[in-house]
C-alpha positions as CSV (number, residue, x, y, z in Angstrom):
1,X,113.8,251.2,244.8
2,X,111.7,248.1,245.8
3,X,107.8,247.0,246.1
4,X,106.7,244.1,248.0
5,X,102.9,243.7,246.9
6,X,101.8,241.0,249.7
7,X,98.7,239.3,248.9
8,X,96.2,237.1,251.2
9,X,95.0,234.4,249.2
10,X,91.7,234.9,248.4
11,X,88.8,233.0,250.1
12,X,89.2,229.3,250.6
13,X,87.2,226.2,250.8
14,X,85.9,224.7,254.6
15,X,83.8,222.1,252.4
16,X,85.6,219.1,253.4
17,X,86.6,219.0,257.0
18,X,88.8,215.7,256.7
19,X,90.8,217.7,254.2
20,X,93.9,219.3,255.6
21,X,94.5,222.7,255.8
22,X,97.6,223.2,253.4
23,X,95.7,221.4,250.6
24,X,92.3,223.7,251.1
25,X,91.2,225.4,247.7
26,X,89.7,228.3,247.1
27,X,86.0,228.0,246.9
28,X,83.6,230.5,244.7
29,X,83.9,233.6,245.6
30,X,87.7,232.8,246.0
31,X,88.0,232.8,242.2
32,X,85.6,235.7,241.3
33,X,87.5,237.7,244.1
34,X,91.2,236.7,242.6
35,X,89.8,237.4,239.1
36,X,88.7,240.6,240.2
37,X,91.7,241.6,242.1
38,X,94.1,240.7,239.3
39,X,92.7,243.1,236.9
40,X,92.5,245.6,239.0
41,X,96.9,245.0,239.5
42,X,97.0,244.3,235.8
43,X,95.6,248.0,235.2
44,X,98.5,249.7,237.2
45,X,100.9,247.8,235.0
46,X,102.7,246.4,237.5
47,X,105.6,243.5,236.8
48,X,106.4,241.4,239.6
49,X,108.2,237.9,240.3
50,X,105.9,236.0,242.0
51,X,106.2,234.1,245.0
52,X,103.6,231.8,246.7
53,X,103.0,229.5,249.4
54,X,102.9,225.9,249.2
55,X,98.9,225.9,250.3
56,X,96.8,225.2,247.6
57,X,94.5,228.1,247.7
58,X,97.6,230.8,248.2
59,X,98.9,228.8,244.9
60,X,95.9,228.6,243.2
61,X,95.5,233.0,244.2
62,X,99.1,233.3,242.3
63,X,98.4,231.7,239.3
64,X,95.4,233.3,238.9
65,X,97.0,236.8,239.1
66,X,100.0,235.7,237.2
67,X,97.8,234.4,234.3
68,X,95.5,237.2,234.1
69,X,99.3,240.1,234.4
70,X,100.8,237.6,231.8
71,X,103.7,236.3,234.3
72,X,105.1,233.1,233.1
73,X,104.0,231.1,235.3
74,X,106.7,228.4,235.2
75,X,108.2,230.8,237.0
76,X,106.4,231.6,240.1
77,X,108.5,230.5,242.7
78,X,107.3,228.1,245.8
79,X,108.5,228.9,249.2
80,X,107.5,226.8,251.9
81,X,108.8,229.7,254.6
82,X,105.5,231.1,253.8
83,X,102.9,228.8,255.4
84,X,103.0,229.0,258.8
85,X,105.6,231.9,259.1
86,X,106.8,235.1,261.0
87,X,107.5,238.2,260.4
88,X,111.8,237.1,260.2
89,X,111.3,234.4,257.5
90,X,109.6,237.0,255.1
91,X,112.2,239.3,255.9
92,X,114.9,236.2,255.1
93,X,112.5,235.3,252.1
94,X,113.0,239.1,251.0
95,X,116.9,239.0,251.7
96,X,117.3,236.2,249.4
97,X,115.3,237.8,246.3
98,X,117.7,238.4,243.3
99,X,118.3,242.1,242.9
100,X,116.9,242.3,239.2
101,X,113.1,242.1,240.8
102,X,112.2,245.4,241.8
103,X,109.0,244.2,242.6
104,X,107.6,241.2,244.3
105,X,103.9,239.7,244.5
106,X,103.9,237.8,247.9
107,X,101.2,235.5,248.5
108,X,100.6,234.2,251.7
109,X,98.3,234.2,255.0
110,X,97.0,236.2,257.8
111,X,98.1,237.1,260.5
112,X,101.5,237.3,259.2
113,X,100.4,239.0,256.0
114,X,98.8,242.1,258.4
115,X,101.8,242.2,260.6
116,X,104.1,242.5,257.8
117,X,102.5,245.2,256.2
118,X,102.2,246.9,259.6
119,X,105.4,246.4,260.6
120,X,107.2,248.1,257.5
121,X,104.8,250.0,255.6
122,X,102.9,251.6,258.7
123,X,99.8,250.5,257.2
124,X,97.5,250.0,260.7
125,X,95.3,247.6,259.0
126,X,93.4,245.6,261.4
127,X,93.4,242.5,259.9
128,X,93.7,241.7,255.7
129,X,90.9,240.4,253.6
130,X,91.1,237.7,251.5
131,X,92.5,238.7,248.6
132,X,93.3,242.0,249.6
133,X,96.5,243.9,248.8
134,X,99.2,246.0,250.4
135,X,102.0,247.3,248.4
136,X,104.9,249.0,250.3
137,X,107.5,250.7,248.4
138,X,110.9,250.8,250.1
139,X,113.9,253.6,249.4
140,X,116.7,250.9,248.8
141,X,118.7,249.2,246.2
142,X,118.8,246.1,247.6
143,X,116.2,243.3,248.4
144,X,119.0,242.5,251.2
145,X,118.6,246.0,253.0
146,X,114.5,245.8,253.1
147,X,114.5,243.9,256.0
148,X,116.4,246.7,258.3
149,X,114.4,249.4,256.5
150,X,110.8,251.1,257.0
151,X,108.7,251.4,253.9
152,X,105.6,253.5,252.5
153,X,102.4,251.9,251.7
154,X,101.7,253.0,247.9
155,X,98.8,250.8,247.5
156,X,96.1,249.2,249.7
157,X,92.7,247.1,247.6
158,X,90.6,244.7,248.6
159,X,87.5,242.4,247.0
160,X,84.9,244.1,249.0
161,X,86.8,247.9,248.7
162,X,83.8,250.4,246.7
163,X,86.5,253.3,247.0
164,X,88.5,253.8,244.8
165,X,92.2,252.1,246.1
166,X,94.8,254.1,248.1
167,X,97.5,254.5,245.6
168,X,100.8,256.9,246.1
């Protein structure tokens, strides 16, 4: 069995317009809202490699959560298929994950983030908040197979959620 927990980064910086937009950080409520969200994750238990963006605020998101779930994060792994992507290069990116990761923390950006999580867990989200959090549980042995394969969303959380989380 394997998880693919995508995240959006959380909320990002439009301070500095001459600044561009791979190297925009998070701003305020970016950190209170990745703080937040990474507890909540760190409650479930969950261990996951990490893989993250090259944009600062989707890099700044991971080590956050992998500080606050105690992930070394020396190894978070930086994949610049991630920025500006398609729903094929996350499946390649997925493909390519060593098979002794049963779970994965993906952080990246919308759209592609929501049309993933459509796409293979069914999820009919209309569009992913910052910092928000699909997980999609897939029936297969290998990272390899996920891409031809439909999934089941076991877990859907958000910043602004006041429900308590879908989780399977």
């Amino acid at each position: 069995m394997k998880t693919i927990y995508l995240v959006r980064h959380a909320k990002s910086s439009w301070g500095v317009s001459s600044i561009a937009d791979i190297d925009r950080p998070l701003n305020e409520r970016g950190y209170t809202d990745a703080y937040e969200m990474a507890k909540r994750l760190q409650k479930k238990s969950i261990i996951a490699h990490i893989v993250s963006s090259p944009a600062t605020r989707a890099i700044s998101t991971a080590l956050i959560f992998a500080r606050v779930c105690n992930v070394d994060v020396k190894k978070i792994d930086i994949c610049d298929l991630l920025y500006e992507s398609d729903t094929k290069r996350y499946t390649s990116i997925l493909s390519a994950l060593s098979d002794e990761h049963s779970a994965v923390l993906l952080f990246g950006h919308n759209p592609i983030i929501t049309e993933f999580a459509n796409f293979f867990g069914g999820c009919g989200i209309e569009s992913m908040p910052t910092c928000g959090i699909v997980g999609i549980e897939f029936n297969e042995i290998s990272w390899k197979s996920v891409g031809s394969a439909k999934g089941k969303m076991v877990l859907y959380d958000f910043p602004k959620n006041t429900t308590l989380p879908f989780v399977k």
